[in-house]
N, CA, C, O and CB atoms as a CASP TS submission, in Angstrom:
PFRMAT TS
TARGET T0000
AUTHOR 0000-0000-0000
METHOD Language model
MODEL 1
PARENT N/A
ATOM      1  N   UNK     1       0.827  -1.191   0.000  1.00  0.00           N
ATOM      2  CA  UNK     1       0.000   0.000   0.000  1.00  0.00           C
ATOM      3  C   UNK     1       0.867   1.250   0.000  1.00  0.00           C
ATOM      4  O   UNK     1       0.741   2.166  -0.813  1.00  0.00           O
ATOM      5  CB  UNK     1      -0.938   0.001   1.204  1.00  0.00           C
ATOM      6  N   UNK     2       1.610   1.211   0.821  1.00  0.00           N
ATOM      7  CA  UNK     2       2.764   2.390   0.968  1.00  0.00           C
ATOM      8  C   UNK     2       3.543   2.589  -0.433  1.00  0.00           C
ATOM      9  O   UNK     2       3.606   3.734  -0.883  1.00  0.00           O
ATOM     10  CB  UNK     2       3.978   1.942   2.210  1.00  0.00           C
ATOM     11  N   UNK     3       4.286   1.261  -1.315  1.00  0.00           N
ATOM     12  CA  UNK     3       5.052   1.356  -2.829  1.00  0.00           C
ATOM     13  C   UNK     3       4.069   1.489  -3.603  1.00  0.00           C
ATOM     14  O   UNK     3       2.865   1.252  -3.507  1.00  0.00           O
ATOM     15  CB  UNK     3       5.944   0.124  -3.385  1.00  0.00           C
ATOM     16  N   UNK     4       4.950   2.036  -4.643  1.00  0.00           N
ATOM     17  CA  UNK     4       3.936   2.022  -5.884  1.00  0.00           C
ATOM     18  C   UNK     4       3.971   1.763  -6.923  1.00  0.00           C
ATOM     19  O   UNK     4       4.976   2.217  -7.468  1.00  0.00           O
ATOM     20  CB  UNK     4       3.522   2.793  -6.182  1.00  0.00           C
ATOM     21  N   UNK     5       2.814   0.762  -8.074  1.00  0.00           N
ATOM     22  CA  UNK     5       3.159  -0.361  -8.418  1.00  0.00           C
ATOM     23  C   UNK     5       3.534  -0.153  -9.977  1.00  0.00           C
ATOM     24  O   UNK     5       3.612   1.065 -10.140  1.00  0.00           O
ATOM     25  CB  UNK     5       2.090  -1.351  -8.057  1.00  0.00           C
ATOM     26  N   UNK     6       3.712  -0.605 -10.797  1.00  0.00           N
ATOM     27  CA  UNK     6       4.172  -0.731 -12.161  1.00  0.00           C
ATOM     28  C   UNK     6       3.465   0.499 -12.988  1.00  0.00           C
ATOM     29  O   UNK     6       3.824   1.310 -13.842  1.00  0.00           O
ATOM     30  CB  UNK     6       3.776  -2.252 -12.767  1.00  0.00           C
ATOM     31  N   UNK     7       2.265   0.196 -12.267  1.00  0.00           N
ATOM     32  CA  UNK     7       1.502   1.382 -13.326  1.00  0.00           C
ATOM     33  C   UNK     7       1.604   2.558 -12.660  1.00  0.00           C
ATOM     34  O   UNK     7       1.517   3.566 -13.361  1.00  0.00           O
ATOM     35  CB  UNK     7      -0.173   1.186 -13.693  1.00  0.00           C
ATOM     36  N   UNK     8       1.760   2.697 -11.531  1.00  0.00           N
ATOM     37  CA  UNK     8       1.149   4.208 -11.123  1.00  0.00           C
ATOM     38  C   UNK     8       2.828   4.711 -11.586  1.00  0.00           C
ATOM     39  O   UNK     8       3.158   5.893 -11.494  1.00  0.00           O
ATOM     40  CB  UNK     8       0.420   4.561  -8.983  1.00  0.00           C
ATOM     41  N   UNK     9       3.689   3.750 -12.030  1.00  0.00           N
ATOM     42  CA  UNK     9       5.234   4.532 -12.147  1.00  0.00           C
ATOM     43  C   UNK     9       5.239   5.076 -13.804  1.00  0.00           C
ATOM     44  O   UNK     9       5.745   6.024 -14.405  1.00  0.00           O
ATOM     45  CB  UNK     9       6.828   3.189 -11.805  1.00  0.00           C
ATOM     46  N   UNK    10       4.490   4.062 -14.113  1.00  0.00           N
ATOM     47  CA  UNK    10       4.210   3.969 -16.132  1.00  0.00           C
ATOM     48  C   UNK    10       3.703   5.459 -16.301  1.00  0.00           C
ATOM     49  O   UNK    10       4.455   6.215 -16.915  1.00  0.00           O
ATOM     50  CB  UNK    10       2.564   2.543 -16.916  1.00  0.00           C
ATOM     51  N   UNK    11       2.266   6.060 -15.724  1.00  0.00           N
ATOM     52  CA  UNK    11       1.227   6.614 -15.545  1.00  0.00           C
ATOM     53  C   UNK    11       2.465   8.323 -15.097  1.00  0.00           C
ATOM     54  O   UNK    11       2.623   9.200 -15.946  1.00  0.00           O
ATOM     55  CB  UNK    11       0.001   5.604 -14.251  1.00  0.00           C
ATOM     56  N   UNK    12       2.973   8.383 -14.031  1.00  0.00           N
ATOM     57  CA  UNK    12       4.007   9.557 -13.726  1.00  0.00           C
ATOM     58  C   UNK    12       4.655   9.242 -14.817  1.00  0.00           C
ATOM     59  O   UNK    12       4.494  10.336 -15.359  1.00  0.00           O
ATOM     60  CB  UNK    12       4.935   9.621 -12.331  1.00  0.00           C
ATOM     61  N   UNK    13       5.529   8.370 -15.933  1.00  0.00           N
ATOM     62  CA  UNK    13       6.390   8.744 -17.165  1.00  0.00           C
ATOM     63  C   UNK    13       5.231   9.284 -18.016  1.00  0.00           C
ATOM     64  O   UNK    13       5.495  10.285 -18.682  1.00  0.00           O
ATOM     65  CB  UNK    13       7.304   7.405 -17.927  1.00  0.00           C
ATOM     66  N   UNK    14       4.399   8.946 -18.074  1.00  0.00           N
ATOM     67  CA  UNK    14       3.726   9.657 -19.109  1.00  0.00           C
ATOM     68  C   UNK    14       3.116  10.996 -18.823  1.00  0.00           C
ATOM     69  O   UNK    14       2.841  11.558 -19.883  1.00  0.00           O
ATOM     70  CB  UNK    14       2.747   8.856 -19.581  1.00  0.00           C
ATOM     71  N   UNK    15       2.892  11.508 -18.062  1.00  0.00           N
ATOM     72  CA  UNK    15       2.623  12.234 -17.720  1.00  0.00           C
ATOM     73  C   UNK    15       3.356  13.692 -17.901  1.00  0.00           C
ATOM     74  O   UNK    15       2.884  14.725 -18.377  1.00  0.00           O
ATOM     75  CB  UNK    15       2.441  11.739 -16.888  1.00  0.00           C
ATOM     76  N   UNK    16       4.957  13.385 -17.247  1.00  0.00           N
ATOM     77  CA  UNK    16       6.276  13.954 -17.377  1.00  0.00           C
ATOM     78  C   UNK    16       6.821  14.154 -18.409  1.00  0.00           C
ATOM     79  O   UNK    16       7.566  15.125 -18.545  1.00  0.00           O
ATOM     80  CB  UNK    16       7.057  13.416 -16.867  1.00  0.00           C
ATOM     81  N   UNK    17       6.561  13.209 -19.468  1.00  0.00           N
ATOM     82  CA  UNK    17       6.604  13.253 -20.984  1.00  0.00           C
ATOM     83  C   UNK    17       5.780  14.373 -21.780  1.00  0.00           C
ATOM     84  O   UNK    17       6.168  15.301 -22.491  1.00  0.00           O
ATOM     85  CB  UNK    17       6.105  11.925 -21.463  1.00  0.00           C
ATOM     86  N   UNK    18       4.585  13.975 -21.424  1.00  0.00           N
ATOM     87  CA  UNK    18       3.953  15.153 -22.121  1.00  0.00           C
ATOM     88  C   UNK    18       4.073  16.379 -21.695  1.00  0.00           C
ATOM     89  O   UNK    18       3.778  17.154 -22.605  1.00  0.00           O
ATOM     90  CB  UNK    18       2.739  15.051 -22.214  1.00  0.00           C
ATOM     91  N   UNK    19       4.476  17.110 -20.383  1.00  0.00           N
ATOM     92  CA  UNK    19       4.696  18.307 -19.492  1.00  0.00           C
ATOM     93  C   UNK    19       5.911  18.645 -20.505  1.00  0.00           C
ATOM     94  O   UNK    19       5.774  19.478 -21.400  1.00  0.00           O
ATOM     95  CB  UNK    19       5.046  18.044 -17.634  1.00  0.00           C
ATOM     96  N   UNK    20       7.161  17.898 -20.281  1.00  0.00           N
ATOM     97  CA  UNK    20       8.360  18.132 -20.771  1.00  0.00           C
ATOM     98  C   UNK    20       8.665  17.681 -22.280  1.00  0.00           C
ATOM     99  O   UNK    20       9.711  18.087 -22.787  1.00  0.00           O
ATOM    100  CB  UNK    20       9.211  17.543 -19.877  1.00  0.00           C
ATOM    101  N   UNK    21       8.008  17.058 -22.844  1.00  0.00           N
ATOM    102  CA  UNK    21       8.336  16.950 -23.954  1.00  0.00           C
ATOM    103  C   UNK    21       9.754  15.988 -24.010  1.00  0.00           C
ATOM    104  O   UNK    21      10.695  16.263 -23.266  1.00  0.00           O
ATOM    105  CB  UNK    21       8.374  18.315 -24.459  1.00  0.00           C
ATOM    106  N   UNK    22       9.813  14.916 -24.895  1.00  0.00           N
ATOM    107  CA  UNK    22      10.824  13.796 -24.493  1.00  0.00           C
ATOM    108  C   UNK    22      12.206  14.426 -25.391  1.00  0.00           C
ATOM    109  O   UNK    22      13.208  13.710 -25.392  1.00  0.00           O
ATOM    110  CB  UNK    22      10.212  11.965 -25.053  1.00  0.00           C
ATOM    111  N   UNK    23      12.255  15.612 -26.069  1.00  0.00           N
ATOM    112  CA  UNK    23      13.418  16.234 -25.720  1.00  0.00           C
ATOM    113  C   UNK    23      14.019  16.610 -24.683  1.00  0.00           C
ATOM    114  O   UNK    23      15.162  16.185 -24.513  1.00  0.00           O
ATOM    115  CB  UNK    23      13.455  16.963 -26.119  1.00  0.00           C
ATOM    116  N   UNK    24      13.333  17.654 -23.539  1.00  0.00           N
ATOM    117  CA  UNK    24      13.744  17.700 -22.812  1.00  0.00           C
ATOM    118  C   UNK    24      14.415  17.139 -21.635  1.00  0.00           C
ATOM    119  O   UNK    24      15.501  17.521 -21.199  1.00  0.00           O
ATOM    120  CB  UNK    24      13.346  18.026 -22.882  1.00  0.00           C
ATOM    121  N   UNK    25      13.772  16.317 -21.214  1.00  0.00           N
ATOM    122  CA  UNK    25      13.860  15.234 -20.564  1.00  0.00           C
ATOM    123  C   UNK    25      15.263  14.834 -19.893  1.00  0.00           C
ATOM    124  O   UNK    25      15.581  14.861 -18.704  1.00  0.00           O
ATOM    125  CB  UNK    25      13.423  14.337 -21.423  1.00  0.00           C
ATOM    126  N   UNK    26      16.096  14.406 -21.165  1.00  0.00           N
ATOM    127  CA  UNK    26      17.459  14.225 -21.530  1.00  0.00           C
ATOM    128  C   UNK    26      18.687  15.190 -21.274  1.00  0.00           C
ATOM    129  O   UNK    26      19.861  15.127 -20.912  1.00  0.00           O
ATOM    130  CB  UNK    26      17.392  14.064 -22.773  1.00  0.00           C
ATOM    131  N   UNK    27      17.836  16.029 -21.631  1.00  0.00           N
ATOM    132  CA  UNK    27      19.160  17.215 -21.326  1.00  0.00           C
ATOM    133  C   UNK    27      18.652  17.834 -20.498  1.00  0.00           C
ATOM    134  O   UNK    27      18.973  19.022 -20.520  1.00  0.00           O
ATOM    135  CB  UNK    27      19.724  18.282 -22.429  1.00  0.00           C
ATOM    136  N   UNK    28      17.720  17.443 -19.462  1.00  0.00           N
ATOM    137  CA  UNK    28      17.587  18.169 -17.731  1.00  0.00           C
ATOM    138  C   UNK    28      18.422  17.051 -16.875  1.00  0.00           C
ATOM    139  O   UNK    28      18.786  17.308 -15.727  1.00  0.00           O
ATOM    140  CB  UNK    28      15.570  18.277 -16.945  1.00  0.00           C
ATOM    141  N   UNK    29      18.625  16.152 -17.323  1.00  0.00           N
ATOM    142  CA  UNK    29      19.198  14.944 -16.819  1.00  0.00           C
ATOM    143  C   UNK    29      20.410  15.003 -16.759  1.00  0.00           C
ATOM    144  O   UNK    29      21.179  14.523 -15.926  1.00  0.00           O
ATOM    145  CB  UNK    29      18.928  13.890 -17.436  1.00  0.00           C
ATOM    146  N   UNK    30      20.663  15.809 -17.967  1.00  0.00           N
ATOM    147  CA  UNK    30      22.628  15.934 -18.389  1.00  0.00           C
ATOM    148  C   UNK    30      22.735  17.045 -17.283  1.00  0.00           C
ATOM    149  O   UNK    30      23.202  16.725 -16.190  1.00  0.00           O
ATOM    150  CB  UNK    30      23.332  16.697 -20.492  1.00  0.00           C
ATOM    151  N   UNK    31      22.306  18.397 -17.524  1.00  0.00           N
ATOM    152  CA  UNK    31      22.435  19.137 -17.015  1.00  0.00           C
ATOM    153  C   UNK    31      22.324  19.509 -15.707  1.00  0.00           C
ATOM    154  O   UNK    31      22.451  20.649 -15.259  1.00  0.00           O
ATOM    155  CB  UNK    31      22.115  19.486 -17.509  1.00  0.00           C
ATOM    156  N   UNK    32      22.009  18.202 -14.933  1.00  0.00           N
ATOM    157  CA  UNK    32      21.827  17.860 -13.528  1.00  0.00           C
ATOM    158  C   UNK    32      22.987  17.130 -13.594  1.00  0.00           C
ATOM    159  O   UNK    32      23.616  17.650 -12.672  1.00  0.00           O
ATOM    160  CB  UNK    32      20.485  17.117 -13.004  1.00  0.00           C
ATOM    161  N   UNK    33      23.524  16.493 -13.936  1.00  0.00           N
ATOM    162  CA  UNK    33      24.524  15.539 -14.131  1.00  0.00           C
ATOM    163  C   UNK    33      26.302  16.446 -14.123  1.00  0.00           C
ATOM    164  O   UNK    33      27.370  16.073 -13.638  1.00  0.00           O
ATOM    165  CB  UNK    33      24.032  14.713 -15.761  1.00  0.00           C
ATOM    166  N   UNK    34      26.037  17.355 -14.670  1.00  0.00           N
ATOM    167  CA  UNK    34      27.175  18.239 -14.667  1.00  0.00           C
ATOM    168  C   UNK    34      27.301  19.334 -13.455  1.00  0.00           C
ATOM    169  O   UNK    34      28.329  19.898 -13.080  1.00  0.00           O
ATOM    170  CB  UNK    34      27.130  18.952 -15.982  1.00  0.00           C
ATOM    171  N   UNK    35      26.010  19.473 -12.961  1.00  0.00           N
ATOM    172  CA  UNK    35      25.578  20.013 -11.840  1.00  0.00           C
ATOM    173  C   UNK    35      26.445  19.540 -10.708  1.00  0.00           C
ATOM    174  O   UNK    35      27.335  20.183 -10.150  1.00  0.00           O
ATOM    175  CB  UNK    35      24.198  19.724 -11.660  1.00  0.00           C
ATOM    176  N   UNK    36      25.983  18.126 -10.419  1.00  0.00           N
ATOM    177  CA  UNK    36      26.702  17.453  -9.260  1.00  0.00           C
ATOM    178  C   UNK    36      28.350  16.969  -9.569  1.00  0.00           C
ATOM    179  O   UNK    36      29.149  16.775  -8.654  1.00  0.00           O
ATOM    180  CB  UNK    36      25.770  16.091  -8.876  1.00  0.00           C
ATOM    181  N   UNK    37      28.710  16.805 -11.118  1.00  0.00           N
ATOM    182  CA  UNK    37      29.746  16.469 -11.074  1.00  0.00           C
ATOM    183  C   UNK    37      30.311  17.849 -10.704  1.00  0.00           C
ATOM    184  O   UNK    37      30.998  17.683  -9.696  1.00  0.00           O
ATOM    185  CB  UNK    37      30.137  15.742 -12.193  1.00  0.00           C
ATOM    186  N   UNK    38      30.325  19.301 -11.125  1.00  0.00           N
ATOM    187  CA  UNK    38      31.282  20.335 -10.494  1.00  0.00           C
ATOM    188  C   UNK    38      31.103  20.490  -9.218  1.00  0.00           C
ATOM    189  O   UNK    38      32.079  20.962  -8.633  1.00  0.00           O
ATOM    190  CB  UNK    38      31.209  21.617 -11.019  1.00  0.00           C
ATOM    191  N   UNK    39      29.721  20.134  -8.260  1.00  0.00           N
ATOM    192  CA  UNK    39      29.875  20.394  -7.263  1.00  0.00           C
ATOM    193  C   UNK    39      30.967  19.605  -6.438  1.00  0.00           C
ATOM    194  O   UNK    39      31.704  20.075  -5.572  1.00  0.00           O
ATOM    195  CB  UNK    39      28.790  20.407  -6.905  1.00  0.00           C
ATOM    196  N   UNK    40      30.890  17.853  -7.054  1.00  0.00           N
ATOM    197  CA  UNK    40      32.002  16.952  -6.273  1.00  0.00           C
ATOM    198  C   UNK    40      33.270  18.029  -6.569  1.00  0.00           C
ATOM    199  O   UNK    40      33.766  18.636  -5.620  1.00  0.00           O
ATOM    200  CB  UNK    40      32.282  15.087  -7.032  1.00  0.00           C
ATOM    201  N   UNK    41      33.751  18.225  -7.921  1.00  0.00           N
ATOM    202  CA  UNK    41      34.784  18.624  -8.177  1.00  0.00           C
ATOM    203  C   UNK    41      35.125  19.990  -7.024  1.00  0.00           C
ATOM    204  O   UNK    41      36.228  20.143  -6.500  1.00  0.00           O
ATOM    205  CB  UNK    41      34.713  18.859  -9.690  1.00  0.00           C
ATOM    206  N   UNK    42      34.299  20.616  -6.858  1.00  0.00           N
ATOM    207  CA  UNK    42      34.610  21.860  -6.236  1.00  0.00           C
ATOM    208  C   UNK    42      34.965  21.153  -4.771  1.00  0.00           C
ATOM    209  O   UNK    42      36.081  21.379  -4.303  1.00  0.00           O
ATOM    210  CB  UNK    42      33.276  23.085  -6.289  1.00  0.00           C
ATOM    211  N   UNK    43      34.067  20.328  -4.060  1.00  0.00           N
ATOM    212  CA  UNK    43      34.438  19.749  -2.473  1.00  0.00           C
ATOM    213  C   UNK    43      35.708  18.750  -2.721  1.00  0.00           C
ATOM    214  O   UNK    43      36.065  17.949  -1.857  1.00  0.00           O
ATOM    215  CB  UNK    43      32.954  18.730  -1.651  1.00  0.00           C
ATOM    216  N   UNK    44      36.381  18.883  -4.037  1.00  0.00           N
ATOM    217  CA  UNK    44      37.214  18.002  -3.614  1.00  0.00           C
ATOM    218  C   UNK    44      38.544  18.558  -3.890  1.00  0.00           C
ATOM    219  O   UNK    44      39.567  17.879  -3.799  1.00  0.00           O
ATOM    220  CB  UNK    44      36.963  16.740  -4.177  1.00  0.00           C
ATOM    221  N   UNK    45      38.516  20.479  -4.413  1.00  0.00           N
ATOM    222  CA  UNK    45      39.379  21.098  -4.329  1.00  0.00           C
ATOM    223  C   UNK    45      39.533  21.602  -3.042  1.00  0.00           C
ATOM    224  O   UNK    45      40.624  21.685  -2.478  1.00  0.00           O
ATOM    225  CB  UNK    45      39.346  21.817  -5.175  1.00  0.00           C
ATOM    226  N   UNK    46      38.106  22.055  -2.401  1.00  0.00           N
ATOM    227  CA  UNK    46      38.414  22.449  -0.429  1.00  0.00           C
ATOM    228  C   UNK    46      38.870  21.102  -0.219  1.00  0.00           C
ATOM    229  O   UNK    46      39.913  21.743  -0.085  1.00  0.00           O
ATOM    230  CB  UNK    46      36.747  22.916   0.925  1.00  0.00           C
ATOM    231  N   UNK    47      39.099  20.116  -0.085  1.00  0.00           N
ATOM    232  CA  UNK    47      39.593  19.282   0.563  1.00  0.00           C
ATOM    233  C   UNK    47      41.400  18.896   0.361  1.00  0.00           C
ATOM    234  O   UNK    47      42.144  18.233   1.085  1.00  0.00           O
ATOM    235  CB  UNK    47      38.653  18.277   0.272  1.00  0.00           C
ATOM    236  N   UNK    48      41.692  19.697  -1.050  1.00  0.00           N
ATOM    237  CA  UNK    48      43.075  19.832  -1.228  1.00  0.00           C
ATOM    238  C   UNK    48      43.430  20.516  -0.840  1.00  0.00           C
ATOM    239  O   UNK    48      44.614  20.304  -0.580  1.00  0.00           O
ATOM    240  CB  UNK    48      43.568  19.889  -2.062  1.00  0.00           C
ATOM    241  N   UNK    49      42.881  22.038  -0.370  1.00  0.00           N
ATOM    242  CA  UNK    49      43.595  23.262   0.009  1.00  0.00           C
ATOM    243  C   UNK    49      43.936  22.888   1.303  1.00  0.00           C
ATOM    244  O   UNK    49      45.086  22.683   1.691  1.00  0.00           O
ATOM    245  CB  UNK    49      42.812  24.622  -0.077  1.00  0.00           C
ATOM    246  N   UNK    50      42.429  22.763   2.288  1.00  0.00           N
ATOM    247  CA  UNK    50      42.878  22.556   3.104  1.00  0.00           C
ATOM    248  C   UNK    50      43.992  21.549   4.146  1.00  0.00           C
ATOM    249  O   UNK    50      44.458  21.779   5.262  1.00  0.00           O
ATOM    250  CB  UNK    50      42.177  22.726   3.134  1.00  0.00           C
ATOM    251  N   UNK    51      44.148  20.383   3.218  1.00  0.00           N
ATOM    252  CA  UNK    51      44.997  19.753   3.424  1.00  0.00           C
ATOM    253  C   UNK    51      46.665  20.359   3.252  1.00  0.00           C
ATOM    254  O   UNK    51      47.637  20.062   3.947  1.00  0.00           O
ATOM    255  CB  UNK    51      44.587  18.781   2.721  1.00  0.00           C
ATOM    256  N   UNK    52      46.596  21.294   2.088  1.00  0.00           N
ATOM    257  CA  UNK    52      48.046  21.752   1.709  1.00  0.00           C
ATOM    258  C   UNK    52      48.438  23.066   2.455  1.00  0.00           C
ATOM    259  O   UNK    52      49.486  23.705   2.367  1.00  0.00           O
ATOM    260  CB  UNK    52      48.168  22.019   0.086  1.00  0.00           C
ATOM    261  N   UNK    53      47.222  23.325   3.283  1.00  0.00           N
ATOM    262  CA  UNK    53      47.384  24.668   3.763  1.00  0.00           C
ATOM    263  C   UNK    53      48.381  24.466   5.035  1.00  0.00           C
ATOM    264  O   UNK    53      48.205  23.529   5.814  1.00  0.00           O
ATOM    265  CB  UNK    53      45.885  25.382   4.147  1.00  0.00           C
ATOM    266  N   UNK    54      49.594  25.540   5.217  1.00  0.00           N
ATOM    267  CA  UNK    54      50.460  25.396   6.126  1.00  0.00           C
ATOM    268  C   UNK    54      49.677  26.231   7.262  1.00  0.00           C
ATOM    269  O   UNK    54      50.318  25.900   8.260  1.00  0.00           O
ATOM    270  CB  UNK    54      51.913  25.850   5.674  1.00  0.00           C
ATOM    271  N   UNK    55      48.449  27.315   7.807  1.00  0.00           N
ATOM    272  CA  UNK    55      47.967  27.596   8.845  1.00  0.00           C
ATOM    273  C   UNK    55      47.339  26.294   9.640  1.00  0.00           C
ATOM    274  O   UNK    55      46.753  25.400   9.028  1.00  0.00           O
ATOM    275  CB  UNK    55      47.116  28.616   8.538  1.00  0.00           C
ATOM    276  N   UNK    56      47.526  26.284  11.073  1.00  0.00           N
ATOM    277  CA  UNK    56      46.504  25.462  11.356  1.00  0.00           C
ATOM    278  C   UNK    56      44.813  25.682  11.744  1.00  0.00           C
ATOM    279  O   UNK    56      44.472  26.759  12.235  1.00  0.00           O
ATOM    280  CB  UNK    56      47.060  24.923  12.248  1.00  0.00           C
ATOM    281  N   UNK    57      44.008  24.827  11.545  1.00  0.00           N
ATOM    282  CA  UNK    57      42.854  25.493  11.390  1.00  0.00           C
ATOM    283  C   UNK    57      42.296  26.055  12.734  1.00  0.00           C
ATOM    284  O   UNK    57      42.848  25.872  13.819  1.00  0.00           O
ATOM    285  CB  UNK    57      41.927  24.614  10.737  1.00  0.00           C
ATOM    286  N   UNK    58      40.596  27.092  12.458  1.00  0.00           N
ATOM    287  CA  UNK    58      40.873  28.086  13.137  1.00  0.00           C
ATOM    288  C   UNK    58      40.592  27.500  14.567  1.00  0.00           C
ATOM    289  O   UNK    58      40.708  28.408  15.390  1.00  0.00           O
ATOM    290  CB  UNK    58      40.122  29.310  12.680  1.00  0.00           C
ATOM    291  N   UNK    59      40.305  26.459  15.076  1.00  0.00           N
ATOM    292  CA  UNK    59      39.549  25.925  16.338  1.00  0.00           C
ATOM    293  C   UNK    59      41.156  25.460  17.077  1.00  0.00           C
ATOM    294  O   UNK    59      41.209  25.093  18.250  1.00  0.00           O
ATOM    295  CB  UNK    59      38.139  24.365  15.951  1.00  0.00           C
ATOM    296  N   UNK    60      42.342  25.543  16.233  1.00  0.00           N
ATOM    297  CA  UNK    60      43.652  25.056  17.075  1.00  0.00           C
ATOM    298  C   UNK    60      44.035  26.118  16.950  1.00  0.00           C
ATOM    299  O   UNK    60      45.137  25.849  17.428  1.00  0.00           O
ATOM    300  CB  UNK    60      44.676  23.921  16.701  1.00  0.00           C
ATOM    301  N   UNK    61      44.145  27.520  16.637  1.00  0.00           N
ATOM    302  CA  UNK    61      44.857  28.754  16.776  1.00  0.00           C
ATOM    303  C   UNK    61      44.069  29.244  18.198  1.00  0.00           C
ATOM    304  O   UNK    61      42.850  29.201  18.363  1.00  0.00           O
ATOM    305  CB  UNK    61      44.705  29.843  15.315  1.00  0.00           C
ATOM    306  N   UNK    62      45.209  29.786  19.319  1.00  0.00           N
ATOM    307  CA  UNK    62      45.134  30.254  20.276  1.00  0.00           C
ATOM    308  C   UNK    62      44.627  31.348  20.441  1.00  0.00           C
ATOM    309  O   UNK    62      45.399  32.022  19.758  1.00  0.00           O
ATOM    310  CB  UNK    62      45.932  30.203  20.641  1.00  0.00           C
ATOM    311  N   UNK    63      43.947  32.003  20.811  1.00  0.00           N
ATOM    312  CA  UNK    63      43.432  33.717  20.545  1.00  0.00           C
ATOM    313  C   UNK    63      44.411  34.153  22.285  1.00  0.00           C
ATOM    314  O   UNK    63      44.272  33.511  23.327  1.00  0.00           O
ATOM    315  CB  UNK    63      40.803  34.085  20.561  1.00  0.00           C
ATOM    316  N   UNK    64      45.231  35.249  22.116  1.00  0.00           N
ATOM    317  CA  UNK    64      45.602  35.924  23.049  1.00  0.00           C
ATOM    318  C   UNK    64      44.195  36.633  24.210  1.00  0.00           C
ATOM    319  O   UNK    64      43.274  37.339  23.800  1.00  0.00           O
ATOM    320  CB  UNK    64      46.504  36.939  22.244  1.00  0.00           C
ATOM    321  N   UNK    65      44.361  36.278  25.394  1.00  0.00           N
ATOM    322  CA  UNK    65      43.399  37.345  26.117  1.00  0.00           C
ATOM    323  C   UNK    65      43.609  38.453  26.025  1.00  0.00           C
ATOM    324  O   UNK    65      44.771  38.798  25.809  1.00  0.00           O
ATOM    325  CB  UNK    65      43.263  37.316  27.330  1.00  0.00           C
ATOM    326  N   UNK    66      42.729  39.287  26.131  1.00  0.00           N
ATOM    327  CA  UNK    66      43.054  40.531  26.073  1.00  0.00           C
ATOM    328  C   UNK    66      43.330  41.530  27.187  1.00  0.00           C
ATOM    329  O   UNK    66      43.017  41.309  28.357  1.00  0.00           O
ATOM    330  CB  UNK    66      42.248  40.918  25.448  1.00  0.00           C
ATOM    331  N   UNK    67      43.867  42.520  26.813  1.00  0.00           N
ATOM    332  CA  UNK    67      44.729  43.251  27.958  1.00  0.00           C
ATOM    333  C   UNK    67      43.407  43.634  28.979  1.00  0.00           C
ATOM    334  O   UNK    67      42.197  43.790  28.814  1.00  0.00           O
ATOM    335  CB  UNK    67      45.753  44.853  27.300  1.00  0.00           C
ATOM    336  N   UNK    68      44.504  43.704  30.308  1.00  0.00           N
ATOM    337  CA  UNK    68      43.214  44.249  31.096  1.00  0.00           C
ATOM    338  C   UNK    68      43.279  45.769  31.581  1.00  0.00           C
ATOM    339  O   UNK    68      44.181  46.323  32.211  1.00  0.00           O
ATOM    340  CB  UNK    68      42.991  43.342  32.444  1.00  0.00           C
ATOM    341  N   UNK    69      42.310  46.185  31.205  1.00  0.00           N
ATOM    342  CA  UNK    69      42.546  48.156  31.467  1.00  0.00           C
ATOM    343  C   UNK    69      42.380  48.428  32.742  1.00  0.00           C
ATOM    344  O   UNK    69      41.477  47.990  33.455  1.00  0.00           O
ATOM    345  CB  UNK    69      41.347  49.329  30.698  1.00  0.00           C
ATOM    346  N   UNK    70      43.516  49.380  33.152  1.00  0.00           N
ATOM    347  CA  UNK    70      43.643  49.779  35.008  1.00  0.00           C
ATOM    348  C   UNK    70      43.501  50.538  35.034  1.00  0.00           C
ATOM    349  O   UNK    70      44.405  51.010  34.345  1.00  0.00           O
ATOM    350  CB  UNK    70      44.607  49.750  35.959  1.00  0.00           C
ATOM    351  N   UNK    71      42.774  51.508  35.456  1.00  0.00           N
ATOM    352  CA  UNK    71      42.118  52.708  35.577  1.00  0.00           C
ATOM    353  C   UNK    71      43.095  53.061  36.521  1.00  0.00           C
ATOM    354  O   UNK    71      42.949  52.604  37.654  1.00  0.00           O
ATOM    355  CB  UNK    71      40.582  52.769  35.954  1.00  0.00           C
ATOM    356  N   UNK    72      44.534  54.132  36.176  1.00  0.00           N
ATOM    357  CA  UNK    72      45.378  54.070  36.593  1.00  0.00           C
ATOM    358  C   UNK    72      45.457  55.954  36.992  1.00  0.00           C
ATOM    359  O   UNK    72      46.359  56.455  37.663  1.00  0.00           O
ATOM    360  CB  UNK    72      46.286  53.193  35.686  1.00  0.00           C
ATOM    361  N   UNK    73      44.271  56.737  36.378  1.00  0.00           N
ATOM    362  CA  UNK    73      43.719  57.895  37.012  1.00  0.00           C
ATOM    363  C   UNK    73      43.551  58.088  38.285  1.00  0.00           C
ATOM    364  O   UNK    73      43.951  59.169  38.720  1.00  0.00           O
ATOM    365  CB  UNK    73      42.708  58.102  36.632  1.00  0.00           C
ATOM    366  N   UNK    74      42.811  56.948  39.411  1.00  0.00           N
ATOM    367  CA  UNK    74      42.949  57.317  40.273  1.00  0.00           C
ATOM    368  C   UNK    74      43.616  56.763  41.336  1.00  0.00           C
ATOM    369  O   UNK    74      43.117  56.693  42.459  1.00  0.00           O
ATOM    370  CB  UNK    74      42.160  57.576  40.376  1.00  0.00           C
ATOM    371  N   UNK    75      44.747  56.353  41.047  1.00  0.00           N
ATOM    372  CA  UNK    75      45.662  55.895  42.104  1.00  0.00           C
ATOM    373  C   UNK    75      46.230  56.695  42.865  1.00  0.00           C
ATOM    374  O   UNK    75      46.990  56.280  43.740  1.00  0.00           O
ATOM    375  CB  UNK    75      46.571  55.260  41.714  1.00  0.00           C
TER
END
């Protein structure tokens, strides 16, 4: 009851077909396809930088405290 069966999948292609026209179809497919391949490509250049990068990252850099002001007027 929950899947759905041969036809109701047949019934959505046809449907999608006629909306889009079976040119389209194909080259929304490609063009999704090149989509995700630059996105891998792009997460897998942050993953070179940061590997080659000589800073260490920002959660191991120490932050100095900061000075403490003495109100040295009225001593």
């Amino acid at each position: 009851m929950g899947s759905m069966s041969i036809w109701h999948w047949l019934i959505l292609l046809v449907i999608v077909m006629l909306l889009f026209g079976a040119g389209k179809v194909p080259k929304l497919m490609g063009d999704m396809a090149k989509g995700v391949k630059a996105f891998k490509e792009g997460l897998k250049d942050i993953d070179e930088t940061s590997k080659h990068s000589d800073a260490p990252p920002a959660a191991a850099q120490q932050v100095p405290p900061p000075e403490s002001k003495r109100d040295t007027a009225h001593v």
